[in-house]
Phi, psi and omega in degrees: 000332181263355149300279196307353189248342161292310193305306179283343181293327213266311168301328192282305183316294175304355177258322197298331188276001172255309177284343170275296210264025162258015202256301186322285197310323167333282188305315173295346179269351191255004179270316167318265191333335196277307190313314180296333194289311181296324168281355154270330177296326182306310177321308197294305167319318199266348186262320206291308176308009207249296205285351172258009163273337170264319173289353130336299193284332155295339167264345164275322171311338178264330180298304169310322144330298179290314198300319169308299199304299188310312156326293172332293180307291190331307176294316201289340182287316205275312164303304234261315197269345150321297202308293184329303198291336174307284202290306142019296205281334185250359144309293194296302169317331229222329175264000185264328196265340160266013184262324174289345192264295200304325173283331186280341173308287200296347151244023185291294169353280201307318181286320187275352169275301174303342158316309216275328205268337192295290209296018154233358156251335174303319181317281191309312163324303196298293188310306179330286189290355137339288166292327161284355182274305209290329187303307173285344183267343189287285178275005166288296188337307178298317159318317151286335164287307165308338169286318192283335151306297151342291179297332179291266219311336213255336137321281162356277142347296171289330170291320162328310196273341173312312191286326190305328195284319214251017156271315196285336164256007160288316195302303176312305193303310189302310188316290161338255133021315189285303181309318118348295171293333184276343194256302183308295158333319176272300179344299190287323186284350184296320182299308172322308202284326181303306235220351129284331162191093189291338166311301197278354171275294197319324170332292204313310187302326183290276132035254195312308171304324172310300152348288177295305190306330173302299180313280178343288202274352161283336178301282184322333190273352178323153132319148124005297204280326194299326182248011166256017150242352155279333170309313183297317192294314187300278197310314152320333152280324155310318181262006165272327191290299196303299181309326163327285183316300177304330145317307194261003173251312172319304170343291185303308216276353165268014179312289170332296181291325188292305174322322194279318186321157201304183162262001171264356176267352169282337168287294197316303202283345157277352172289319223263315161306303170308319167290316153331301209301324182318311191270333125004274166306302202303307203295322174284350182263283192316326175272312203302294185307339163272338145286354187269337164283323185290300168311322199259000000 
């Protein structure tokens, strides 16, 4: 009896212990089923992905296609458009080479307008001072003419008087000269005539007195006017020897100032002295000869 009941015991353990693991394999089977399920929902999730990954890969492949096809254009384009970068580029070199041409121009330009704009205000400076050169060269010129006018006339003027002085003293000196040659002349014949015939001279000398004593009261029995111009003549002669004298110290004292005149006005009046002296002689060769023809 304790045997069947060890035995039932044993059966009651074993079954409870078959029923914990058939309870256990359940729950492992339903977890399995859950696990399958879920793995088939993955599977189904991993296929519905297989298949939107292949027809992705199938729209890249068609893309990729097109991508060829469009590469092919891209590259023919790219080529097409190389040219294009060439002929650009020997474009861009040919506007690069008029813009250096064209900038160099525009500062030739720049330069020669500021060139132009300097050489046209130094122009205007220059003429200014041109005009202000010719304005002052104007009135000096005019300034210097009025001095130089001035000296000519006052030259002029001094050679007038010089000549007027050294006409008024040609006359007096000859008048001189004459007077001088006629008194020697009479001298000598006096002497002549005395000492060849002192008789006949006292005659004569008496003669002369009577004469003279004659003249004399004939001067006197003159009219008035007649004998008030040999009086005048007489005195004109007496004030020509003074003025003479007087002339002729003015003349020496006026060296000085003739010295101070330019040097062509100092050339004329000594050409003019030389020519006086010149004429001095001759007018004294020419009187000694016309008295020594008259004497004789």
């Amino acid at each position: 009896m304790l045997e069947d009941a060890a035995d039932k015991c044993e059966r009651i353990v074993c079954v409870q212990q078959l029923s914990e693991r058939l309870s256990v394999a359940n729950d492992d089977r339903q977890k399995i089923i859950k696990q399958r399920d879920l793995f088939n929902e993955q599977l189904k999730e991993e296929r519905r992905q297989r298949q939107l990954l292949e027809e992705e890969n199938s729209k890249l492949k068609k893309n990729f296609a097109d991508v060829k096809t469009k590469k092919k254009i891209v590259e023919e384009k790219m080529e097409h458009l190389k040219d294009e970068l060439a002929d650009l580029k020997e474009k861009s070199d040919k506007n690069d080479r008029n813009l250096k041409r064209i900038r160099k121009e525009r500062d030739d330009l720049k330069q020669n307008s500021r060139i132009s704009r300097e050489q046209k205000r130094l122009k205007t400076e220059y003429e200014n001072e041109f005009e202000e050169m010719d304005k002052e060269y104007f009135d000096c010129l005019i300034e210097s003419r009025k001095k130089y006018n001035s000296t000519v006339e006052e030259a002029n003027a001094t050679i007038k008087q010089l000549a007027k002085e050294r006409d008024h003293y040609f006359k007096e000196y000859m008048k001189l000269l004459n007077y001088n040659e006629k008194k020697e002349l009479l001298n000598e014949q006096v002497k002549q005539q005395v000492a060849s015939n002192y008789p006949k001279s006292m005659k004569n000398l008496h003669e002369n007195n009577r004469d003279v004593e004659s003249n004399r009261d004939k001067v006197r029995r003159m009219p008035s006017p007649l004998r008030k111009q040999i009086d005048q003549a007489t005195n004109n002669y007496l004030d020509a020897l003074k003025d003479l004298y007087h002339i002729y110290s003015d003349v020496e004292s006026n060296r000085e100032d003739i010295s101070s005149f330019p040097a062509p006005l100092q050339k004329q009046v000594d050409h003019l002295r030389k020519n006086f002296l010149i004429i001095v002689k001759d007018l004294q060769k020419n009187y000694r000869g016309f008295a020594s023809s008259n004497l004789s």
